[in-house]
C-alpha positions as CSV (number, residue, x, y, z in Angstrom):
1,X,79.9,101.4,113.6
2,X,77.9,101.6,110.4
3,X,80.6,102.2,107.7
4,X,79.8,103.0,104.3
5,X,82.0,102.4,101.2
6,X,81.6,104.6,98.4
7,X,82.8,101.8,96.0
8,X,83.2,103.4,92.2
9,X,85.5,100.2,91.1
10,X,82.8,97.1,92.0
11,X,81.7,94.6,89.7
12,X,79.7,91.8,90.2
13,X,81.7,90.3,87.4
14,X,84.9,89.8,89.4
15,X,88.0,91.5,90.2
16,X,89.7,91.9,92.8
17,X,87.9,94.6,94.1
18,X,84.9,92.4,94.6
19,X,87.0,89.8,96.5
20,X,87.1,92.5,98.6
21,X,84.3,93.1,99.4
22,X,83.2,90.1,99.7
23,X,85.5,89.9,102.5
24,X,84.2,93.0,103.8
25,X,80.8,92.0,104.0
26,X,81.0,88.8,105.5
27,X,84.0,89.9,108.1
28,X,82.6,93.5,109.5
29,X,79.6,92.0,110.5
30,X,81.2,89.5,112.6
31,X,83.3,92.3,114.2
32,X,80.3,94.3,115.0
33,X,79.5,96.7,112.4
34,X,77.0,97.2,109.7
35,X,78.9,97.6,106.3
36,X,76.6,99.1,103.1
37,X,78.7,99.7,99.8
38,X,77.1,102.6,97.3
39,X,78.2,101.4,93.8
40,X,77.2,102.5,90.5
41,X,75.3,100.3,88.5
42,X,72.7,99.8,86.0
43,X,69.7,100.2,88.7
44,X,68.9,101.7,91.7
45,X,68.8,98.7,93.5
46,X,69.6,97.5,97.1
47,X,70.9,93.5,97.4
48,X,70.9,92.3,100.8
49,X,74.1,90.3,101.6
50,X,72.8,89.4,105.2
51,X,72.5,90.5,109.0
52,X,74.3,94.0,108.9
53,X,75.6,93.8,104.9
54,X,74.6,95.0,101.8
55,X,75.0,96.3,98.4
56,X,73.4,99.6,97.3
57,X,73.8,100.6,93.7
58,X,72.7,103.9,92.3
59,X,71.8,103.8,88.5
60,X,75.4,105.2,86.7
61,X,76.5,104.6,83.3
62,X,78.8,102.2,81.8
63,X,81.8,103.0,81.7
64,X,83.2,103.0,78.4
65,X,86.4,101.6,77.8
66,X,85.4,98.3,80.2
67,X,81.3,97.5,79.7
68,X,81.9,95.1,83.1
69,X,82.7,98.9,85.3
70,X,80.4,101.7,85.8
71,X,80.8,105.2,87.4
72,X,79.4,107.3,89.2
73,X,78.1,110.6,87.5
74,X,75.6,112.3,90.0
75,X,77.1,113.8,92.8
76,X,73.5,115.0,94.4
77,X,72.3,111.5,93.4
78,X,75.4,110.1,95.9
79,X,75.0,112.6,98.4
80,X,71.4,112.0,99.1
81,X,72.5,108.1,99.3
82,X,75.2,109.3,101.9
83,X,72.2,111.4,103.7
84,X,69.6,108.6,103.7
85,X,72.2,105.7,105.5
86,X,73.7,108.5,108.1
87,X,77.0,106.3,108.3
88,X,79.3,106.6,111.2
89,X,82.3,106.1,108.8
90,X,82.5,107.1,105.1
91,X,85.3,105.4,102.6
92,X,85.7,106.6,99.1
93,X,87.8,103.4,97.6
94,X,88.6,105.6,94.4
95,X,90.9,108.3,93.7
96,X,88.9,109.4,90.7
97,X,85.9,111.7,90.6
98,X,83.9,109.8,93.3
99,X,86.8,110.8,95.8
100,X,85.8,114.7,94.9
101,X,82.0,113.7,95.6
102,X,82.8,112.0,98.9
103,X,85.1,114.8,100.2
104,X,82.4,117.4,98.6
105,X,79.7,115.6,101.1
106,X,78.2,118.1,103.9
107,X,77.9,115.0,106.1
108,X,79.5,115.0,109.6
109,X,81.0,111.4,109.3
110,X,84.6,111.3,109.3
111,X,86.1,109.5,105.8
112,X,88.8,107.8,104.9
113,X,90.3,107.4,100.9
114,X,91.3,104.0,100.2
115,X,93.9,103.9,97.6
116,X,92.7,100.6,95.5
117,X,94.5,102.4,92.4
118,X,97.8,103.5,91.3
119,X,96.9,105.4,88.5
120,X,100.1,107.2,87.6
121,X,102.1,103.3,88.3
122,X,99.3,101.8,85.8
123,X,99.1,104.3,83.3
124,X,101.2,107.4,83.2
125,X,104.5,105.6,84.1
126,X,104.2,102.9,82.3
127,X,103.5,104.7,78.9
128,X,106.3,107.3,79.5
129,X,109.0,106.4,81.7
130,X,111.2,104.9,78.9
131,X,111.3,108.3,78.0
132,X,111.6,110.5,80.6
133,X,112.2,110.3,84.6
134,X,109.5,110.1,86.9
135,X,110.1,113.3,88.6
136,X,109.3,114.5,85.0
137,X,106.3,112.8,84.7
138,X,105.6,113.7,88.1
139,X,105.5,117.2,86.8
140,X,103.5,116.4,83.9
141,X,100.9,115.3,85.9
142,X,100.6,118.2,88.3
143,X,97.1,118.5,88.2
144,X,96.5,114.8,89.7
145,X,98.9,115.4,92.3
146,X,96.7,119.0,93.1
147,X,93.9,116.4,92.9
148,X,94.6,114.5,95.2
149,X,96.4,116.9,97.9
150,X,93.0,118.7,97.5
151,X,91.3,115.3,98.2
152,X,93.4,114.4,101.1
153,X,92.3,117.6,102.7
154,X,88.9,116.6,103.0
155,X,89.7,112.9,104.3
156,X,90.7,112.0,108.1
157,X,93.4,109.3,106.7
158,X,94.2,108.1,103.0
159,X,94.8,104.7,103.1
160,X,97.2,102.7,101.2
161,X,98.3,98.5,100.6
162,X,102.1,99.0,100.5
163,X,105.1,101.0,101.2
164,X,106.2,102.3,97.8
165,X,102.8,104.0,97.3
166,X,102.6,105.2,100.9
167,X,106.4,106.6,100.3
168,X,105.1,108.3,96.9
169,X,102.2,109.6,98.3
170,X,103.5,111.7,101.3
171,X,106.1,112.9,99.1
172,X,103.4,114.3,96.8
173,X,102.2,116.1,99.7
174,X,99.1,113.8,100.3
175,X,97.7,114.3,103.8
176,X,97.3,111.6,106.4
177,X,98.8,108.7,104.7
178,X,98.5,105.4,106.8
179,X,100.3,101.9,105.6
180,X,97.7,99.1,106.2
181,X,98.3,96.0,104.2
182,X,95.4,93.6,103.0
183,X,95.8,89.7,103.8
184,X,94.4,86.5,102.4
185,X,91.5,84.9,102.8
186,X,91.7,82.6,106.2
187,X,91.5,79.1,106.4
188,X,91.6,79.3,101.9
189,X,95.2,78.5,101.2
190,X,97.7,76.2,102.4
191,X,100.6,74.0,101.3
192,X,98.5,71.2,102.0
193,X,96.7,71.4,99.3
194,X,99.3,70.9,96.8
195,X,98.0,68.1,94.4
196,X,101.0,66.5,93.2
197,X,98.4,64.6,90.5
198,X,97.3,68.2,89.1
199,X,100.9,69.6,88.9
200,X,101.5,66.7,86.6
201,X,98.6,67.7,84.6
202,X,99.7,71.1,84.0
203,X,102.8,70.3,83.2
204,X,101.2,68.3,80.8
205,X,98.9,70.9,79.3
206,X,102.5,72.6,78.8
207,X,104.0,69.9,76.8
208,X,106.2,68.9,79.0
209,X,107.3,65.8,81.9
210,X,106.3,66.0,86.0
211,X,110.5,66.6,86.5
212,X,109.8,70.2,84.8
213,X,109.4,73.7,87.0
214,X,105.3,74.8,87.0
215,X,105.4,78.5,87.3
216,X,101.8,80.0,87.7
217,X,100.7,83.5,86.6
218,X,97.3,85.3,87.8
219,X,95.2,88.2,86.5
220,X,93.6,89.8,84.4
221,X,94.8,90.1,80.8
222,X,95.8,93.8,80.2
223,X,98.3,95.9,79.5
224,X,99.2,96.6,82.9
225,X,100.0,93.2,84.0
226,X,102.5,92.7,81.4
227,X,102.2,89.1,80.2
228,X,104.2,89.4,77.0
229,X,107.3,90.6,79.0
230,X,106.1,87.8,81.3
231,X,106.3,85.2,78.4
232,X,109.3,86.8,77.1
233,X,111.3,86.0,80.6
234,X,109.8,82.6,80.5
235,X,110.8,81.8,77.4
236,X,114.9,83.5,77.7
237,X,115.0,81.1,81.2
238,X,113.5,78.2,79.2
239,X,116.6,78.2,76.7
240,X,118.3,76.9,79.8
241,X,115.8,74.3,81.8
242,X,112.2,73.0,81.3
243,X,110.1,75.8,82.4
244,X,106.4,75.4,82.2
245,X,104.2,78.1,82.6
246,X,100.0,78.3,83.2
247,X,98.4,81.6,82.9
248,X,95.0,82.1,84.9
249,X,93.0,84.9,83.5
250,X,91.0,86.8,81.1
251,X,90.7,90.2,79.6
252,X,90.8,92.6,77.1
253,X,94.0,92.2,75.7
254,X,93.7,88.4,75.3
255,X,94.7,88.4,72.4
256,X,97.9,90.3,72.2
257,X,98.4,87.7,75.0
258,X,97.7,84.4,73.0
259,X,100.6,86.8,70.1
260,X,103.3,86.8,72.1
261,X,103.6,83.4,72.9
262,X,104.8,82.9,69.2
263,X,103.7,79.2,69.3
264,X,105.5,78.3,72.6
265,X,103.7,74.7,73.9
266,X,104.9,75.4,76.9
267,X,103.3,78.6,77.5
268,X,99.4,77.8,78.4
269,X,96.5,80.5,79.0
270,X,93.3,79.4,80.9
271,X,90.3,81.2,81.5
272,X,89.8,82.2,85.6
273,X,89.4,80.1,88.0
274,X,86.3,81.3,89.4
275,X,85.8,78.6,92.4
276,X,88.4,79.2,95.1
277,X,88.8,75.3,96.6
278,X,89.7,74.8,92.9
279,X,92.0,78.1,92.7
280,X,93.7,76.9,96.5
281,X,94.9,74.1,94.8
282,X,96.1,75.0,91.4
283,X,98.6,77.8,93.7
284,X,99.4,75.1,95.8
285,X,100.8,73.0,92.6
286,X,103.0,75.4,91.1
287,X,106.4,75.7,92.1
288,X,106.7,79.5,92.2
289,X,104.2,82.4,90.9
290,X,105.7,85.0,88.9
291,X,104.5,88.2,88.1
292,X,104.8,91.2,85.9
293,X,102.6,94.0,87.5
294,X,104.6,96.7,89.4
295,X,101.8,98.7,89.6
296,X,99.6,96.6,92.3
297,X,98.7,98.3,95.6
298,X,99.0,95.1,97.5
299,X,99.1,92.5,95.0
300,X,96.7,89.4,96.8
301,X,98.4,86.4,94.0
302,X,101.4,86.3,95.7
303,X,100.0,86.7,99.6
304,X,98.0,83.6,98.2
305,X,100.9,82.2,96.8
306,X,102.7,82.9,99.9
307,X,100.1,81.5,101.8
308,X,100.2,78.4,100.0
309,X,103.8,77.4,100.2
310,X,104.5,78.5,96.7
311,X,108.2,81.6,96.2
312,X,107.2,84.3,94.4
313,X,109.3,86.1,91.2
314,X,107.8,89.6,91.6
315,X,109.0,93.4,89.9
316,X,110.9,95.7,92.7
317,X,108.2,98.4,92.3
318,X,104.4,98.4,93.8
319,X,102.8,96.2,96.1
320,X,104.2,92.6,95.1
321,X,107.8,93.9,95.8
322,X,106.7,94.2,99.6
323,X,106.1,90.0,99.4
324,X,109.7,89.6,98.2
325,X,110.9,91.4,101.0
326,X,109.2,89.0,103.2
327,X,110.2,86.0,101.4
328,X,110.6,85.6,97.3
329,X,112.9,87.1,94.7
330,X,112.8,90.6,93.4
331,X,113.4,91.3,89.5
332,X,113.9,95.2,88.2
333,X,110.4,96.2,87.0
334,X,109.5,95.9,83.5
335,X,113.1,94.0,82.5
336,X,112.7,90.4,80.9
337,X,115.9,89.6,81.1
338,X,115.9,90.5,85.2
339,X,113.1,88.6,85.6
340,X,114.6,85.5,83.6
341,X,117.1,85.5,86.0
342,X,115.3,85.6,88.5
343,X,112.9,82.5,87.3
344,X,116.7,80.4,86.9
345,X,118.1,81.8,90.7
346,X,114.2,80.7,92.3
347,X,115.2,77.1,90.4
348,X,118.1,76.5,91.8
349,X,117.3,77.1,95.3
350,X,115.1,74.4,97.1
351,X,111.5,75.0,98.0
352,X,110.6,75.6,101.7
353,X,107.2,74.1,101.7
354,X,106.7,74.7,104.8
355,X,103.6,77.3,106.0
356,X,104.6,80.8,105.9
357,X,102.9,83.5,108.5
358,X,100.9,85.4,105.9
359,X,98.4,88.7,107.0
360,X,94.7,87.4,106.5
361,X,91.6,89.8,105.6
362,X,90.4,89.1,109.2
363,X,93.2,90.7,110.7
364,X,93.8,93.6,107.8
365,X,89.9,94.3,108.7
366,X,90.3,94.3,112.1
367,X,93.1,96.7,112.1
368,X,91.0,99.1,109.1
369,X,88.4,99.2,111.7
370,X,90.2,100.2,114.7
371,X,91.6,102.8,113.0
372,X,88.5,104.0,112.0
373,X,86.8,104.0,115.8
374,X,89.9,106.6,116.8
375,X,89.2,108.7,113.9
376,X,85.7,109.0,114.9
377,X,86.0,109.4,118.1
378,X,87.1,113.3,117.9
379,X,84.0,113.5,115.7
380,X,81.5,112.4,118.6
381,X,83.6,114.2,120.9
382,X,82.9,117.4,118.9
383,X,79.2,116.5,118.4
C-alpha cells in the first residue's frame, strides 16, 4: 500500500512524534509499502528518506505559541497534495483542524485518525478539574466532542495508544474506535546495558553515594508533564531515604522547572539526550522511572523503561497507567503525596532485572498495517 500521513504535529526538532516517524519510515518500507508524510513547514519541499519513504512539507506558518511546530492553514493547498500522491491509505495524526481537511478530502482512499493527542487530558482537565467533575467539563467542551463525532464520521477507524482514551472516546460517541498500542524501538533497549559506572555518576551529579535509589524522569519541560509535582513527590519520599533524581529534557517551562526544586542537590535537570545508544543506557541505570504525565496516549519512557529492566511509578490516568498494569506501580494522578508513596513502596521491593516482553514498533506497525489492508479492501471492492 502507499499510505500517506497527514502529519500536522512533526518537527524535525524532536519529539516524540518524530520518533515516530522515524520508525514509520524506516519499518513500512521493509513491510512492503511506500510511506509519504505531508507536514507543514516552512517550504514546499520534498526530503527523500530512502527506497519507498519520504517527507513532503507544504509551506504553513509557525505556530505561535511553540516556534519548533507549524500548522497547516490551506486546506486546497493539502488536498491537491492528497490528489497529486493518489495514496491507497490516508492518516490524519491530528485531531485538530487538519483532521477536518483530511475528512473534508474528495479522495476515494479510505482514512484513518490517529489520536497522537489528548487534548481535553492535556489541557481542559488539567486546568479545571480541581474545580469541577469531568462530566462537567465534558459538557463544557461540547463543541470538541461535536468535533470530533463529526470527524469520526468521515474516518474508516480512529485510532488510539491506550485503553482510558479508547474508553473516553466511544463514550463520547466517536465512531470506529480501535485500541492499538505503540512499542519500542527493537533491538534499542535492554537490561544489559545497565552501566553500573554511570549510575554512580548520576548519583553523583545528585550529591549523593552509589548505595542511594536513581530515579529517572523523561520529557519535555511543560506544564503538562508536571515536574514540580514530580519534584515535590521526590522530595516528601526523600525525607525518608536517599532518593536521587535526573531529569532528561528541555522546554518551555524550564524554568518554573529549575523553581521548584528550591535548591534540592539532589534534584538534577539535563538537557535531552539526543543519541539513543547513549539514552539506552542512562534508562538502563536508573533504578525506576517515574512520571507525572496522565495525559500521554501511550507514553513510550516507560515501554523504554520497561524494556530496559527499569519499574515504572506512573499516574492511574492516560497511557502510562496501561504499563503499570503490566508491571510497575500506579499513583492517583496529579497527587504528590500518592506518588511519594509510591516512589518509598517501588524501594522497598527488589528489582527484577530480568527482560520483560515489551510491544516493539515493528510489531505495533505491523498490526497498524493489517488493519489498514481490511479497511481498504471494501474500498477496492467497491471500485
Amino acid at each position: 500500500m502507499k499510505i500517506v500521513d497527514v502529519c500536522a504535529f512533526y518537527t524535525p526538532h524532536g519529539g516524540g512524534i518524530r520518533t515516530y516517524i522515524e520508525q514509520k519510515l524506516t519499518i513500512g518500507p521493509k513491510l512492503g509499502h511506500e510511506i509519504v508524510i505531508l507536514a507543514p513547514g516552512d517550504r514546499n519541499e520534498v526530503i527523500e528518506r530512502g527506497p519507498g519513504a519520504r517527507i513532503v512539507t507544504i509551506k504553513g506558518p509557525r505556530f505561535p505559541l511553540d516556534r519548533k511546530y507549524w500548522y497547516f492553514d490551506d486546506e486546497a493547498a493539502l488536498h491537491a497534495a492528497l490528489d497529486a500522491e493518489a495514496p491507497d491509505f490516508v492518516e490524519a495524526t491530528s485531531p485538530w483542524r487538519s483532521a477536518a481537511m483530511v475528512g473534508n478530502w474528495a479522495g476515494a482512499a479510505p482514512r484513518s485518525l490517529v489520536m497522537h493527542a489528548d487534548p481535553l487530558s492535556a489541557y481542559a482537565y488539567r486546568w479545571l478539574e480541581p474545580m469541577f467533575s469531568r462530566p462537567t467539563i465534558d459538557r463544557q467542551f461540547g463543541v470538541f466532542w461535536r468535533h470530533l463525532r463529526q470527524a469520526s464520521a468521515n474516518f474508516d477507524a480512529v485510532i488510539s495508544a491506550n485503553t482510558d482514551l479508547s474508553a473516553r472516546l466511544r463514550d463520547g460517541g466517536v465512531m470506529g474506535t480501535v485500541t492499538l498500542p505503540m512499542g519500542v524501538e527493537a533491538n534499542r533497549f535492554s537490561p544489559a546495558l545497565r552501566d553500573e559506572a554511570l549510575r554512580t555518576a548520576m548519583l553523583r551529579e545528585c550529591g549523593l553515594p552509589p548505595e542511594a535509589t536513581l530515579l529517572i524522569g523523561v520529557g519535555r519541560l511543560a506544564a503538562e508533564k508536571r515536574w514540580p509535582m514530580v519534584i515535590d513527590a521526590v522530595t516528601r519520599a526523600s525525607a525518608k531515604a536517599p532518593i536521587g533524581l535526573v531529569i532528561i529534557g528541555d522546554g518551555r517551562d524550564k524554568r518554573s522547572v529549575l523553581k521548584a526544586l528550591s535548591g534540592n542537590p539532589h534534584i538534577r535537570v539535563f538537557g535531552p539526550a539526543r543519541d539513543r545508544e547513549t539514552f539506552a543506557r542512562i534508562m538502563a541505570s536508573g533504578d525506576a522511572l517515574i512520571h507525572g504525565c496522565e495525559a500521554e496516549t501511550y507514553c513510550m519512557v516507560a515501554a523504554e523503561a520497561r524494556a530496559s529492566g527499569v519499574r515504572v511509578i506512573v499516574p492511574d490516568r492516560g497511557g502510562a497507567a496501561d504499563h503499570a498494569r503490566e508491571g510497575g506501580l500506579m499513583y492517583k494522578a496529579c497527587d504528590p503525596a500518592s506518588a511519594a508513596a509510591a516512589i518509598l513502596e517501588t524501594l522497598a521491593t527488589p528489582r527484577a532485572g530480568g527482560i520483560e516482553a515489551v510491544r516493539t514498533m515493528d510489531e505495533h506497525f505491523a498490526e497498524l498495517f493489517a488493519l489498514y489492508a481490511t479497511l481498504t479492501e471494501p474500498h477496492r471492492r467497491a471500485a
